[in-house]
C-alpha positions as CSV (number, residue, x, y, z in Angstrom):
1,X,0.8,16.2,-10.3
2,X,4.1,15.2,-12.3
3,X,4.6,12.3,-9.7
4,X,1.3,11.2,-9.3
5,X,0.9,10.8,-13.0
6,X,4.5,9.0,-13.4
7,X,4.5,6.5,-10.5
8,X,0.8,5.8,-10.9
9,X,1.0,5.6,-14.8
10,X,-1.8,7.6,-15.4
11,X,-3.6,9.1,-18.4
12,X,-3.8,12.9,-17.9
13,X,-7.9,12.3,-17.8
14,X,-7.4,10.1,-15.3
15,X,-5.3,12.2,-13.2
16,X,-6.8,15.6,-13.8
17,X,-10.3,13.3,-12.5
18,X,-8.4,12.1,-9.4
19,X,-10.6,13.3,-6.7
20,X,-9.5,12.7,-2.8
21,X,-12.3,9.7,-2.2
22,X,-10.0,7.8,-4.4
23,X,-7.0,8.0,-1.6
24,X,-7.0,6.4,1.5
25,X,-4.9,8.0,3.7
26,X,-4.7,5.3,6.4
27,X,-3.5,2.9,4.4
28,X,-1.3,4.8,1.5
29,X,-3.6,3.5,-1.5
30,X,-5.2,5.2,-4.1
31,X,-8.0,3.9,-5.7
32,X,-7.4,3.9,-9.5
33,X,-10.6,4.3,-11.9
34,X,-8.9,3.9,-15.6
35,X,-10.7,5.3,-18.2
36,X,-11.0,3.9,-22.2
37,X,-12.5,0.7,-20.7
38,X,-9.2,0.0,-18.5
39,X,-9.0,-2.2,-15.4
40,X,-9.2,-0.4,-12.0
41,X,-6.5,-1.2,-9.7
42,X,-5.7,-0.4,-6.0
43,X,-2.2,1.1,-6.1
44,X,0.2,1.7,-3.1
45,X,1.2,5.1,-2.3
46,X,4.7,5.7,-1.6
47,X,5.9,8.2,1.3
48,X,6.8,11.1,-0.2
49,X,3.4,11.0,-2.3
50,X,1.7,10.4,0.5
51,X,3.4,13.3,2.4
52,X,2.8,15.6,-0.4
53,X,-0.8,14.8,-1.0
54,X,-1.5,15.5,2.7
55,X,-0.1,18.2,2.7
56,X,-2.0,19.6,-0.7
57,X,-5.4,18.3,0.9
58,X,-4.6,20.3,3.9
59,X,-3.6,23.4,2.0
60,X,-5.6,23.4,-0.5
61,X,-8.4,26.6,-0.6
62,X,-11.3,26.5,-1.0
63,X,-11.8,22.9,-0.5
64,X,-12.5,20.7,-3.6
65,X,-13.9,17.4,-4.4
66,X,-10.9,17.2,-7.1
67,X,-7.3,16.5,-5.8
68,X,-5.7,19.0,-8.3
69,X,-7.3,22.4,-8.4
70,X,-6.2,25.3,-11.2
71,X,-5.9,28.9,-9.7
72,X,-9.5,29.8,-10.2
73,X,-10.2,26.6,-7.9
74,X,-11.7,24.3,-10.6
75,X,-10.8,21.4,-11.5
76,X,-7.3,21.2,-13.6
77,X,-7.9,20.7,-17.1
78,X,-6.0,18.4,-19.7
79,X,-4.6,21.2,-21.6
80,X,-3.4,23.0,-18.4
81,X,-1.6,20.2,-17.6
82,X,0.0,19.6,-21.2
83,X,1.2,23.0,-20.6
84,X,2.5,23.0,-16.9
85,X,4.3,19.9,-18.7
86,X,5.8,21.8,-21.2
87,X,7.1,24.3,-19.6
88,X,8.6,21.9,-17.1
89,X,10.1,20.4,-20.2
90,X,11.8,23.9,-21.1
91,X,12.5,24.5,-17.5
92,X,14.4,21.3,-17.1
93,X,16.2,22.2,-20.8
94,X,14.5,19.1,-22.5
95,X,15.8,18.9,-26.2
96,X,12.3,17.7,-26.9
97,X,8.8,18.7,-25.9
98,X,7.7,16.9,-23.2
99,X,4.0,15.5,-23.4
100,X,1.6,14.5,-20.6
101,X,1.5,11.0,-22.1
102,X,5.7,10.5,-21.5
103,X,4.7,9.8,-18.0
104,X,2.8,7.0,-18.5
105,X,5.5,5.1,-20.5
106,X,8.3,6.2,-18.7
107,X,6.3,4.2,-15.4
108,X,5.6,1.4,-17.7
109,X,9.7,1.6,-18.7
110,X,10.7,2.0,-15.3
111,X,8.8,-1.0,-13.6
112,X,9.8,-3.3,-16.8
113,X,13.4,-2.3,-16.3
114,X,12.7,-3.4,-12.5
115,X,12.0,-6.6,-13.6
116,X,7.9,-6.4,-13.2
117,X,6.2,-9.3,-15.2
118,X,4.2,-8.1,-18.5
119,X,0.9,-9.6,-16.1
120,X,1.8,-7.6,-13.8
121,X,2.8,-4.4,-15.4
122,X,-0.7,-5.1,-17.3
123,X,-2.7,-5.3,-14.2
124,X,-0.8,-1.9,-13.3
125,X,-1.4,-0.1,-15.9
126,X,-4.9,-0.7,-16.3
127,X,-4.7,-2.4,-20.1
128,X,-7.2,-4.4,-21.0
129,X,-5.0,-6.0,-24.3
130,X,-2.0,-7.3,-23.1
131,X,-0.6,-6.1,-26.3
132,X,-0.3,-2.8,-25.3
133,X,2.0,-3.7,-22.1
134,X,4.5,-5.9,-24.4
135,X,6.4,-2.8,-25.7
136,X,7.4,-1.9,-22.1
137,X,9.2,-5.4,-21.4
138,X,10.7,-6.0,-25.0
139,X,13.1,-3.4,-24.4
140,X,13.9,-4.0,-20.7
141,X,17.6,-5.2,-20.2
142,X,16.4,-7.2,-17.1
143,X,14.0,-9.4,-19.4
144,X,16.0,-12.7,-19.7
145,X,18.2,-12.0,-16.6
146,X,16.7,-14.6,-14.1
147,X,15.8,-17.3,-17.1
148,X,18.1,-19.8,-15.8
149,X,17.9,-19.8,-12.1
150,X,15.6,-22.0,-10.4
């Protein structure tokens, strides 16, 4: 769930939603329906997502529409999540709490520091107002690195 929800930069509703007609198996995409009015995107699913999410589809019992299941096989919930997060946080010896929410920045951090485009990263992210992608690219080191080569 932790990597779905960082590479994809999802919202925790999005990703506790994520049901397996959003993933295409034969070609490594997933299907990205933003909520809070967002843009949906078609995002490429990386190998060892893609490995892992077969492998969860074929293990998972009983069967679910939902891509993420809870022990009583319903759908995970928001606040189960916020919690498996926490305690990941203590688990990992975080001198903070760590919040569903971090995920999603640290993807919008992590593709800015690649040197993504704010258009991009907007498109990516599913914002509607541009404004909200700006904070990820005013901070990244790579942001005036190319400036002066043709």
């Amino acid at each position: 769930m932790i990597l779905v929800a960082w590479r994809h930069g999802l919202r925790v509703s999005e990703l506790v939603d994520l049901r397996w007609d959003q993933i295409d198996f034969v070609s490594a995409t997933l299907h990205v329906r933003r909520v809070k009015r967002g843009t949906p995107a078609t995002h490429p699913i990386m190998g060892d997502e893609l490995r892992a999410l077969r492998r969860l589809q074929r293990e998972q019992q009983p069967k679910s529409p939902f891509v993420f299941t809870s022990e009583r096989a319903g759908p995970f919930t928001t606040a189960g999540f916020a919690r498996m997060m926490e305690r990941a946080g203590v688990e990992a010896k975080l001198s903070f709490k760590a919040h569903p929410h971090m995920l999603r920045h640290a993807c919008g951090f992590a593709l800015a520091n690649k040197g993504h485009d704010t258009r991009g990263l907007q498109a990516y992210l599913g914002h509607r107002n541009i404004q909200h992608t700006v904070r990820y690219t005013e901070l990244s080191p790579t942001r005036f690195k190319d400036f002066w080569r043709s």
